[in-house]
Wavefront OBJ file of the C-alpha trace (Angstrom):
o trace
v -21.906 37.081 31.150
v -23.938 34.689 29.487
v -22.905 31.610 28.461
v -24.367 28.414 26.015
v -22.496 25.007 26.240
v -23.833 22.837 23.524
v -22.651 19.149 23.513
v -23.451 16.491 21.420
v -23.839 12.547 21.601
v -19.971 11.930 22.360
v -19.502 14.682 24.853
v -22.859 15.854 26.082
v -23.211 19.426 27.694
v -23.304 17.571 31.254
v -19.741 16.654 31.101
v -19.039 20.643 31.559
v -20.870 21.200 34.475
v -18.310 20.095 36.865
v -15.664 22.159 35.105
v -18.269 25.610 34.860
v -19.310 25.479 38.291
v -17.336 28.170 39.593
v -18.208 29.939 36.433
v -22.334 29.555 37.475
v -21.771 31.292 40.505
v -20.933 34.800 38.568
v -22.668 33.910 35.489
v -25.661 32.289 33.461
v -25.064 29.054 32.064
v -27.254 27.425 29.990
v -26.783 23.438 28.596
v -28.342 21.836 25.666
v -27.543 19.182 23.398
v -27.852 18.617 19.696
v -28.876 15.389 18.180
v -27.390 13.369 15.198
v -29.178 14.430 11.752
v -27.307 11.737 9.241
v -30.189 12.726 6.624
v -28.691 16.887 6.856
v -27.229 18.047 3.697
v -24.668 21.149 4.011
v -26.035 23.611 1.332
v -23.722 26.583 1.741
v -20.059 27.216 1.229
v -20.315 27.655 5.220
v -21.524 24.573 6.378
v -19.446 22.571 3.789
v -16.533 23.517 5.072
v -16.890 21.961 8.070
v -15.828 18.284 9.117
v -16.195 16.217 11.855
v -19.461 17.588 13.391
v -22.632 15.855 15.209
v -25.963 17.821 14.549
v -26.973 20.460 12.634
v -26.131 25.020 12.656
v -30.057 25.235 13.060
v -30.076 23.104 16.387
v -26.925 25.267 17.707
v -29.086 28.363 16.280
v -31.955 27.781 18.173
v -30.222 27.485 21.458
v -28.046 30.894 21.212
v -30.266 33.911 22.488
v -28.147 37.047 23.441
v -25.361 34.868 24.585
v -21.337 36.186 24.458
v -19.852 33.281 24.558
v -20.787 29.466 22.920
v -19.092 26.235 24.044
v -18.961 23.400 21.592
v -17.032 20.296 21.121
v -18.898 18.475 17.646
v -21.787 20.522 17.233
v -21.417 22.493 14.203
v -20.509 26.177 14.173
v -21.389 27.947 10.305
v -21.161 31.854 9.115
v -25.052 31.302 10.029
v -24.784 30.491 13.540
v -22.432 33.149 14.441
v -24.394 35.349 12.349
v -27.681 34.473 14.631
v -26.164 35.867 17.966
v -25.034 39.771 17.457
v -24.035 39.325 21.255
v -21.394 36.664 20.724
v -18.071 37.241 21.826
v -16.030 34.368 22.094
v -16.441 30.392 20.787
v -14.773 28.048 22.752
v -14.127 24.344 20.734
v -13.451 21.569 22.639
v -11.365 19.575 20.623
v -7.471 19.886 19.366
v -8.708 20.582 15.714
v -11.993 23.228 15.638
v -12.281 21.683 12.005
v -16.298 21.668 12.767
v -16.066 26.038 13.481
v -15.946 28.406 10.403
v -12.720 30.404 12.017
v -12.969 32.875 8.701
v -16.596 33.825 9.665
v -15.607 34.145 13.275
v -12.604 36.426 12.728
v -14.910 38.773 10.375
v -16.927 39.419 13.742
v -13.735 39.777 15.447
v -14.140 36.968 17.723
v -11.936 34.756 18.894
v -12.033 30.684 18.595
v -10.089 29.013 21.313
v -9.426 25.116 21.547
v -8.457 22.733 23.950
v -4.852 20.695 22.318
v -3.785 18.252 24.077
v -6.807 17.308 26.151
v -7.346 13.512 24.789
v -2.703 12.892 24.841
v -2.607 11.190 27.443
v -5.833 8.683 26.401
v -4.470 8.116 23.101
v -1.171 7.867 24.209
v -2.060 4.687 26.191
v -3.913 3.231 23.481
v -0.948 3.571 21.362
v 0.777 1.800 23.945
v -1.571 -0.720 24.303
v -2.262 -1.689 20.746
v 1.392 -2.185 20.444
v 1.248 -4.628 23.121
v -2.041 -6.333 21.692
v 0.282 -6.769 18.395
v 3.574 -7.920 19.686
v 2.153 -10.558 21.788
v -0.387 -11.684 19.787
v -3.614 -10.920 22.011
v -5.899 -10.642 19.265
v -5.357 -14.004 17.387
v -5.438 -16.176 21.067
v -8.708 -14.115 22.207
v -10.005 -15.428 18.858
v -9.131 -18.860 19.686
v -10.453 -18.984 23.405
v -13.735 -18.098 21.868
v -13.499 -20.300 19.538
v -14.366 -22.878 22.760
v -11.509 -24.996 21.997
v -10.062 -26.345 25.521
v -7.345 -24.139 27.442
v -5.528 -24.444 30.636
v -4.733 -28.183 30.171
v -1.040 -27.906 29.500
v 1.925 -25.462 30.910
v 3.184 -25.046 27.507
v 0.284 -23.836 25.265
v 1.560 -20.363 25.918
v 4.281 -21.498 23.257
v 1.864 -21.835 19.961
v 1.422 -18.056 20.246
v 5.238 -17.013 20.562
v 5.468 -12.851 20.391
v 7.887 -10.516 21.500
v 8.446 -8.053 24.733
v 8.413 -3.828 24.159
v 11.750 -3.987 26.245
v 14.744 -4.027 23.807
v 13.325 -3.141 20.969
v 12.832 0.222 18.719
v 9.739 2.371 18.170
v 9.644 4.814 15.633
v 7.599 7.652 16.084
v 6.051 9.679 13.164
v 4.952 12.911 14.496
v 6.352 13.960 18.267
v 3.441 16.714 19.009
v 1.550 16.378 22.338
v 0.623 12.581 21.776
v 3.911 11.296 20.394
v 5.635 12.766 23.073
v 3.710 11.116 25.629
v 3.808 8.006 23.845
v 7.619 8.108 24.107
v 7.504 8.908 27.569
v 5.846 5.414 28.014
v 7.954 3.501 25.960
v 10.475 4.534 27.564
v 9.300 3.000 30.686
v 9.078 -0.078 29.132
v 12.704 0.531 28.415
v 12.274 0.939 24.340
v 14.791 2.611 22.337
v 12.937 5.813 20.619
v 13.035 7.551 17.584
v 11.173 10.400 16.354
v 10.569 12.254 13.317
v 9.151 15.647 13.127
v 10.023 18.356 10.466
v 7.576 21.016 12.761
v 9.635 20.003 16.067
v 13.232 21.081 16.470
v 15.824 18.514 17.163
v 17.074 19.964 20.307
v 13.116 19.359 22.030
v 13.310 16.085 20.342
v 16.696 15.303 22.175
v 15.797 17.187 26.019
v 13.172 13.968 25.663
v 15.589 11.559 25.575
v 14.574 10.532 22.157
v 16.486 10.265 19.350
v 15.715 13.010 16.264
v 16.120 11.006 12.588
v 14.760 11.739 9.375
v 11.765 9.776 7.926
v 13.625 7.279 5.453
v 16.157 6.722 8.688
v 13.253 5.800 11.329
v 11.289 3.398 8.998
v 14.253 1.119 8.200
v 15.338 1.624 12.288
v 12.107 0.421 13.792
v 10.869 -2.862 15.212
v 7.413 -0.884 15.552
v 6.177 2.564 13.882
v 3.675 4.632 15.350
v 2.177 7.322 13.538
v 1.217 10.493 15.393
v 1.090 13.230 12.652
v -1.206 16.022 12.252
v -3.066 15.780 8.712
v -1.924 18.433 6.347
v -2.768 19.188 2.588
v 0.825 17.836 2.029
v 0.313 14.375 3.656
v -1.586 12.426 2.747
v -0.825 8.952 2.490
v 2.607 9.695 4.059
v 2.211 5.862 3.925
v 2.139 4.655 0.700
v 3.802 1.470 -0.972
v 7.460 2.965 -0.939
v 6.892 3.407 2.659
v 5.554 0.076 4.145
v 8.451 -1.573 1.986
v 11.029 1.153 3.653
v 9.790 -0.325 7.187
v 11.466 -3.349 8.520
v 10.157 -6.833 7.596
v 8.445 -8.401 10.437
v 8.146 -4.866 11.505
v 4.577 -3.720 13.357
v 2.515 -0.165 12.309
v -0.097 1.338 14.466
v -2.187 4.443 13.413
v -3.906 6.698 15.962
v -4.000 9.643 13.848
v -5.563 9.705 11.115
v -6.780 7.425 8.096
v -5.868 9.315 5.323
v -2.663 9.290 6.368
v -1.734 5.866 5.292
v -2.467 4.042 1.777
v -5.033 1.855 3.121
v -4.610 -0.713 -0.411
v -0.783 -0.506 0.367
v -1.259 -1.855 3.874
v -2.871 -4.512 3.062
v -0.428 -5.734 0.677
v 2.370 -5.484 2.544
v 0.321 -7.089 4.997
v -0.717 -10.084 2.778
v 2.925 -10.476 1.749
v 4.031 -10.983 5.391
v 6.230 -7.624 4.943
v 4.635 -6.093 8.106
v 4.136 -8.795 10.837
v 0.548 -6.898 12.094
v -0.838 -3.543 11.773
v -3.321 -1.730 14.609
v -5.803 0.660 14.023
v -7.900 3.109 15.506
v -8.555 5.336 12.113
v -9.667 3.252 8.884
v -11.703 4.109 6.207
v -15.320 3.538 6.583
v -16.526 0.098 6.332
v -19.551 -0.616 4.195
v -22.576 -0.298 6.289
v -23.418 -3.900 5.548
v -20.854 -6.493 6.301
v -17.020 -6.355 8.018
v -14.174 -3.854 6.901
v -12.072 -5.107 4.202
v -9.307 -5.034 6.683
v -10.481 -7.673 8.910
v -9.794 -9.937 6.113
v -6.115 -9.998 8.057
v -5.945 -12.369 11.115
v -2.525 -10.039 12.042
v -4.888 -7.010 11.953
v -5.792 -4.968 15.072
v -9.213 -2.646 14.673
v -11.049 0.464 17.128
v -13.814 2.109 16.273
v -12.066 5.403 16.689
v -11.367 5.201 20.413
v -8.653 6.655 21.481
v -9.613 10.029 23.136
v -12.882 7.916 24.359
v -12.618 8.383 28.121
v -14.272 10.381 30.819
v -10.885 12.045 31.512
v -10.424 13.304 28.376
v -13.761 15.172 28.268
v -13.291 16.601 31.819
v -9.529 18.125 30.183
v -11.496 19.702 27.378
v -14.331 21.292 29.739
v -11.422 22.649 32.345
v -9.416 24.079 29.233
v -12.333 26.182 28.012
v -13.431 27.018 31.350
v -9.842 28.085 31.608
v -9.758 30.049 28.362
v -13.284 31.656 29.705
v -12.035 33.050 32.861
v -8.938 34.675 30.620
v -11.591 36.148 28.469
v -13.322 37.965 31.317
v -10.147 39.121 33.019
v -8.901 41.027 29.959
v -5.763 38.466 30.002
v -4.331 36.982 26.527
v -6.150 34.091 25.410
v -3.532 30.848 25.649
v -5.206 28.287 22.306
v -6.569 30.756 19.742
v -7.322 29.132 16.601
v -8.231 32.092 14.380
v -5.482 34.289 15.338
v -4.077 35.135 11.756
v -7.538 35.219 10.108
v -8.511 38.133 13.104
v -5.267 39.771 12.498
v -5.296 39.866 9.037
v -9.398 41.229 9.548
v -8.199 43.742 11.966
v -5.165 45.074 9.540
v -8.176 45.103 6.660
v -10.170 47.214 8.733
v -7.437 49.441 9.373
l 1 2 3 4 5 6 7 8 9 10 11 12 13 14 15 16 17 18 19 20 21 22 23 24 25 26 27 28 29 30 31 32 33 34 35 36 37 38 39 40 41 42 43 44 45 46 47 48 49 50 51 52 53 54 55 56 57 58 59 60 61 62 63 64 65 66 67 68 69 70 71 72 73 74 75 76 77 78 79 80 81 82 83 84 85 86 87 88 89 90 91 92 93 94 95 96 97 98 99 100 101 102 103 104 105 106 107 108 109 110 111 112 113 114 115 116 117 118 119 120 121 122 123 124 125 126 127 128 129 130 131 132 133 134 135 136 137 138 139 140 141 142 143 144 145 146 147 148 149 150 151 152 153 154 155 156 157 158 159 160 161 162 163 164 165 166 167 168 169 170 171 172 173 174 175 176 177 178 179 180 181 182 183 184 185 186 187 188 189 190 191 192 193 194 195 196 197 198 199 200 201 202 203 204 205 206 207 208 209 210 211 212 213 214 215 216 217 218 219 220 221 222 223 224 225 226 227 228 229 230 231 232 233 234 235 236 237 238 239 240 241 242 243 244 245 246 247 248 249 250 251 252 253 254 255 256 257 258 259 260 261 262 263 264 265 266 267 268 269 270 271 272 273 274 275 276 277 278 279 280 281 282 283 284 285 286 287 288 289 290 291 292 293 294 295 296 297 298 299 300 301 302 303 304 305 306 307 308 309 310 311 312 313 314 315 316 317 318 319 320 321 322 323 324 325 326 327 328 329 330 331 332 333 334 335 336 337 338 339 340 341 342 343 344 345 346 347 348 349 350 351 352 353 354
């Protein structure tokens, strides 16, 4: 069987090789990368539709020659690239989301998109963790005044101009209890934190066999020394967190968003921010800053920023290249694919063709 792995500048095609190797010994692999094109301008309904992607179709396009089955994680996958390859079989995404694959055109072809959930939990999990720490005990605002060169070290008792507050005893709130949140709450529970969750697409009997307490939404923010937000973005949403929210949340409370940014009501954070409501907020999603000059949010000393981190780590790419290795190896056997993306678009093709 041939195969094409095409990475991109976060996860570049050589981060699969480890994971394919005992797929090279029965088959031909080929590896290329596509480069970032800022300047390219989507011009059909195809290649609008997708989000998220590094490069353009035409660079994926050029690579695929008679090949069944194309690997991507960002590199963009339009009705044109599938279209290019009349051998092509199966796409494997790399990602939790194939928001950067055109399932619809895929599923006309009858070929199935699998993805790789899960593969960056346990990296953003212990950001989550860690941001919450940065927050409670105040890293951010004494890193800022080490560097600021003043002198340090010279008294016992400094420690007690930056007064914070220990995980232990305290509640987190967790919005969203998928693969991430759960893991999160596996954590905190470690550091012996009371846990709530709230999840309308998780029943409360899973929610409970983690040891976590199931509560609605209104319940968890006004429950919560600390609210992290772990929900999937869907059309019904956005900006879960809005005004009415961050003044539902408990003053002096702490928010921390490894999700996504449109998630939250970026003007309404900052005022209950600025009003001392919420005691810091930590970020790894924002809006984009201007591309001259800091993010509006920085404007807040009790503000935590990432440029978009948190599934940033050699582990997590290796997890995505063994999952669609994984899902490969399923797809020669003749077993049932395990993460298929397009399944209702190919089932509702196949009943049309019927």
């Amino acid at each position: 069987m041939r195969i094409l792995v095409v990475g991109d500048p976060f996860c570049p095609s050589a981060a699969f090789r480890t994971a394919f190797g005992q797929l090279e010994l029965e088959n031909e692999v080929a590896y290329a990368d596509v480069t970032d094109e800022p300047a390219w301008t989507p011009s059909t309904a195809s290649e609008r539709g997708l989000r998220e992607y590094m490069g353009t179709p035409d660079q994926v396009s050029a690579s695929l020659e008679h090949h069944e089955v194309l690997v991507v994680q960002g590199a963009p996958v339009s009705d044109a690239v599938i279209a290019a390859d009349p051998a092509l079989r199966l796409i494997c995404c790399a990602r939790g989301g194939p928001v950067n694959v055109d399932l619809r055109a895929a599923a006309k072809r009858g070929i199935p998109v699998v993805t790789t959930p899960g593969k960056n939990a346990d990296a953003v999990a212990e950001l989550a963790i860690c941001l919450m720490i940065m927050i409670a005990r105040r890293l951010p605002e004494t890193i800022r005044y080490v560097d600021s060169g003043v002198p340090i070290f010279h008294d016992n008792y400094e420690g007690g101009s930056w007064l914070g507050h220990d995980l232990a005893g305290h509640t987190l709130g967790l919005v969203g209890f998928g693969q991430i949140g759960r893991r999160v709450a596996e954590r905190a529970q470690a550091f012996k934190m009371r846990v709530l969750a709230y999840d309308p697409y998780v029943s409360a009997e899973a929610i409970a066999n983690a040891g976590v307490e199931e509560c609605n939404l209104p319940a968890l923010l006004r429950s919560s020394d600390v609210v992290s937000l772990h929900a999937r973005l869907q059309p019904d949403n956005h900006r879960l967190f809005d005004a009415h929210a961050f003044s539902s949340m408990r003053r002096g409370s702490y928010f921390v968003n490894t999700a996504r940014h449109e998630l939250i009501d970026e003007q309404a954070l900052m005022e209950a921010l600025a009003s001392g409501h919420l005691a810091a907020a930590a970020l790894d999603v924002a809006t984009p800053s201007p591309l001259a000059g800091r993010h509006r949010l920085l404007e807040y000393p009790n503000v935590v920023l990432v440029p978009h981190v948190g599934g940033a780590t050699q582990e997590t790419l290796e997890h995505g290249a063994e999952m669609a290795a994984a899902e490969i190896e399923r797809f020669m056997k003749g077993v049932p694919l395990v993460n298929v993306a397009n399944a209702t678009e190919l089932a509702t093709n196949a009943e049309a063709v019927r």
